[in-house]
Every structure is written in C-alpha cells, then in structure tokens.
C-alpha positions as CSV (number, residue, x, y, z in Angstrom):
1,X,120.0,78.1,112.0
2,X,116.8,76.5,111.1
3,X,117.0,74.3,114.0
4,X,117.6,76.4,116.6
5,X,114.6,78.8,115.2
6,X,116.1,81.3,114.0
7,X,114.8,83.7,110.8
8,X,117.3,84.0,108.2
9,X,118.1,87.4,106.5
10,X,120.4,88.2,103.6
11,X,122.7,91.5,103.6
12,X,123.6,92.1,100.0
13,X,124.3,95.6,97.8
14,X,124.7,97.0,94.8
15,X,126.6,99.8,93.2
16,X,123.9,102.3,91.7
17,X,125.4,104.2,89.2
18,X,123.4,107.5,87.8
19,X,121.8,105.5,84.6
20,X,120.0,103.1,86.6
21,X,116.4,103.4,86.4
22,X,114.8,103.5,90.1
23,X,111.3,103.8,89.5
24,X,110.5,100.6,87.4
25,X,109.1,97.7,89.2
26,X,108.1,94.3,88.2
27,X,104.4,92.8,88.7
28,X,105.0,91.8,92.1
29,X,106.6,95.3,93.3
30,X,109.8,94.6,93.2
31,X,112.3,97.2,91.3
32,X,114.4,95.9,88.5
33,X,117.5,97.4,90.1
34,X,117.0,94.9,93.2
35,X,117.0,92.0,91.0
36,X,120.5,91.5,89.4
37,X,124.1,91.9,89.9
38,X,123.6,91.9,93.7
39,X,126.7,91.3,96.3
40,X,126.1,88.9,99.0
41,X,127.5,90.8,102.5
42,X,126.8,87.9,105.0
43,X,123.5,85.7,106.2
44,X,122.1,86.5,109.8
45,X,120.2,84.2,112.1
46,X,117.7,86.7,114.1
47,X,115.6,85.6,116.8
48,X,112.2,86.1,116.9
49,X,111.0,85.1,120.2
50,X,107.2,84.6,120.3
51,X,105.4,87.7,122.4
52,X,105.0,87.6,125.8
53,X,101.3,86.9,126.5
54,X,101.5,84.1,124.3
55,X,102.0,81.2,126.7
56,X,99.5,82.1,128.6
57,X,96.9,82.9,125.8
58,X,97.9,79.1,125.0
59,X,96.9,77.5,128.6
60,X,93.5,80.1,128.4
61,X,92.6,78.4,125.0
62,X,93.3,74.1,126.8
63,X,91.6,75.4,129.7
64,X,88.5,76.2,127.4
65,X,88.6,73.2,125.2
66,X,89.6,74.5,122.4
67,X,93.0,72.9,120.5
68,X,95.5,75.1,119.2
69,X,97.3,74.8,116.0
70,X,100.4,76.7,114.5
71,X,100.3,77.0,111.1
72,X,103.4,78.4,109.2
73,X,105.0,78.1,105.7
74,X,108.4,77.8,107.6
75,X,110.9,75.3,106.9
76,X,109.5,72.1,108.7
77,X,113.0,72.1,110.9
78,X,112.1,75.9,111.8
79,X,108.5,75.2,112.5
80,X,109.0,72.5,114.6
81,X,111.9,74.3,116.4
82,X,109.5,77.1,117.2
83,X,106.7,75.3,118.2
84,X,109.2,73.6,120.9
C-alpha cells in the first residue's frame, strides 16, 4: 500500500458492555475503553490525492525562484510515492 501512496486505516470494535467506564481518558485523550481488547475488522488503503491547485501552485513557486520541499513523517516508501 505504502508504495502505491496510499493512507492506511484500521477498522476494529469492541463489545461495550454497561460497566465500562466512557468518560475516562488517558493523558493524551484517548479513553481507556479504546485501548484494550479491540477486534481487528480489516486494513484499508485510502487515497488521498493531493488538491487540485496544487500542481500549479508548484510551477508558480519554480517560476519565482523559490524551491519547494515536502516534508512529511510518512513512511519513506509513502513519502516518496507521493511526492512522485
């Protein structure tokens, strides 16, 4: 997937029963019901085609001298796939 630049999600659940605490989160936000005994559905590879004015905003920026850069904390076989 990484390769042909694609964004990776994760489908998973969980059975809530009426006990489980919903309003507790962890320092980063995250509740504690999300973090255990999930159920992996299936992994998706979603594209996320860059918008439409960016080409051109690209030649704008060579035509006025300036070099652009793409900076991403990707995987390095996703990053280069999208800057293709």
């Amino acid at each position: 997937m990484a390769s042909n630049s694609l964004r990776t999600l994760s489908l998973a659940f969980k059975k809530i029963s009426d006990d489980h605490d919903l309003t507790q989160k962890n320092r980063r936000g995250v509740y504690n019901v999300e973090k255990d005994d999930l159920i992996l559905l299936a992994v998706l590879g979603v594209r996320d085609n860059p918008r439409q004015e960016v080409p051109e905003a690209i030649k704008k920026c060579h035509l006025a001298g300036i070099t652009v850069r793409m900076v991403t904390g990707d995987n390095i076989i996703t990053a280069k796939a999208i800057a293709r």
